[in-house]
C-alpha positions as YAML, in Angstrom:
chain: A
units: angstrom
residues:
- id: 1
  name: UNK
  ca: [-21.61, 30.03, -53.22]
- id: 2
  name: UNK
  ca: [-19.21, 27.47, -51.45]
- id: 3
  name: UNK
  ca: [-19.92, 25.99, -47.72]
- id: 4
  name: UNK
  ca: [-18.14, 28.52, -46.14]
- id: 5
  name: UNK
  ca: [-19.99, 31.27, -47.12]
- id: 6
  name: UNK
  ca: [-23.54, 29.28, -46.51]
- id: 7
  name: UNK
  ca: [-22.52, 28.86, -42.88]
- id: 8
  name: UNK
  ca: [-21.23, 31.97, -42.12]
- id: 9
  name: UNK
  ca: [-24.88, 33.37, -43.73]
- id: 10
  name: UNK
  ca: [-26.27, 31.29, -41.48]
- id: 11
  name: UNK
  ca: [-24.22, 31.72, -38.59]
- id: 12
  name: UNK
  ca: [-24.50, 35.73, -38.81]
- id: 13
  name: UNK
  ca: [-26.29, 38.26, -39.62]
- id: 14
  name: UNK
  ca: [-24.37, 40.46, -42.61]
- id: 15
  name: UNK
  ca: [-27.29, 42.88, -43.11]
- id: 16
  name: UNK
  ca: [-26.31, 45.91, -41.21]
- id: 17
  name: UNK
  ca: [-22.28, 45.41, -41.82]
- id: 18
  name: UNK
  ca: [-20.23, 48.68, -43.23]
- id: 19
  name: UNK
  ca: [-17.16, 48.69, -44.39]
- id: 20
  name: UNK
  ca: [-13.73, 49.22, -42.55]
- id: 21
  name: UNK
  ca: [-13.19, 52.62, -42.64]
- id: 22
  name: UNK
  ca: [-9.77, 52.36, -41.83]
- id: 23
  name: UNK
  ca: [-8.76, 49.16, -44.49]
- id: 24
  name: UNK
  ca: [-7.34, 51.62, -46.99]
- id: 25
  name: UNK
  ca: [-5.08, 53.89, -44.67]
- id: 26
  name: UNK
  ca: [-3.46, 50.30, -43.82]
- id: 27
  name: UNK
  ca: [-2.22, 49.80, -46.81]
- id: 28
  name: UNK
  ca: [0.81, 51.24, -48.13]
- id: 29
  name: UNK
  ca: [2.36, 51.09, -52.06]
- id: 30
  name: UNK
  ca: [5.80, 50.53, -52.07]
- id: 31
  name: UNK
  ca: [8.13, 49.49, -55.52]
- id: 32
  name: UNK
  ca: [10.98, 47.46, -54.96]
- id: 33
  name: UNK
  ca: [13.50, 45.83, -57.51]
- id: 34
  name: UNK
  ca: [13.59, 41.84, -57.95]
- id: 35
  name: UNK
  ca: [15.53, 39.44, -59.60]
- id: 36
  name: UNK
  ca: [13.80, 37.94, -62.86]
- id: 37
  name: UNK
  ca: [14.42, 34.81, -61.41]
- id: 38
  name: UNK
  ca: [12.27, 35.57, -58.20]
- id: 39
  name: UNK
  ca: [9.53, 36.70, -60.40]
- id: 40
  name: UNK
  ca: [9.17, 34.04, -62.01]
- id: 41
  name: UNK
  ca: [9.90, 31.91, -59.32]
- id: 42
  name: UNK
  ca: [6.72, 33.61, -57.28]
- id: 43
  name: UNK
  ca: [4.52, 33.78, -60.53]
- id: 44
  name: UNK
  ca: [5.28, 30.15, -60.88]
- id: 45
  name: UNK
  ca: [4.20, 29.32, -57.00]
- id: 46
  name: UNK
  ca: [0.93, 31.44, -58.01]
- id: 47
  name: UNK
  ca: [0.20, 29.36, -60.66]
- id: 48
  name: UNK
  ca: [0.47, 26.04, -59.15]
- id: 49
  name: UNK
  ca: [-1.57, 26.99, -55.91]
- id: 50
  name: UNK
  ca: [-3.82, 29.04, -57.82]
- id: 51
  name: UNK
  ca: [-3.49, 32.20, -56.12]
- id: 52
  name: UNK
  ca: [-3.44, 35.36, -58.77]
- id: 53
  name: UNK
  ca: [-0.34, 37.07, -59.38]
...
């Protein structure tokens, strides 16, 4: 568990938290068609900050 998550556990009280109901109906799958080159450009930037692609 980092810092962030220790304060915010002891800043608030998760124990009676529910989901967003509505967190799935925001989200919308789309496909789109991309350059190679921006593919790998954007898997690139994910592996140097770390972020998953």
């Amino acid at each position: 568990m980092n810092e962030r998550d220790e304060f915010l556990e002891k800043k608030f009280d998760f124990s009676k938290a529910i989901k967003n109901p509505y967190a799935k109906a925001l989200k919308k799958q789309i496909t789109i068609k991309l350059d190679e080159g921006v593919i790998i450009y954007f898997k690139n930037k994910a592996e140097d900050t770390g972020i998953p692609y």
